[in-house]
C-alpha positions as CSV (number, residue, x, y, z in Angstrom):
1,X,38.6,135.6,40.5
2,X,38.3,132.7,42.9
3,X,41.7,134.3,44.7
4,X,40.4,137.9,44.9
5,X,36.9,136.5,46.2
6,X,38.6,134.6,49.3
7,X,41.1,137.2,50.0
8,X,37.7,139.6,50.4
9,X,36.0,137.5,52.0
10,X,39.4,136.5,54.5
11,X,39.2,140.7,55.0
12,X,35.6,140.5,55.7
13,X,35.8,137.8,58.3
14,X,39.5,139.1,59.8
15,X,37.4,143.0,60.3
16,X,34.6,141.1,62.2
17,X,36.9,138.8,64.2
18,X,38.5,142.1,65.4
19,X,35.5,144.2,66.3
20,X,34.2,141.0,68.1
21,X,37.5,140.6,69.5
């Protein structure tokens, strides 16, 4: 569980770091 959440949450952050980008 604790592997899924921080790949999701790595996604989450790598999606908004490109749109910002």
């Amino acid at each position: 569980v604790g592997e899924l959440a921080g790949i999701a949450v790595g996604g989450t952050i790598l999606l908004n770091v490109m749109f910002a980008g």
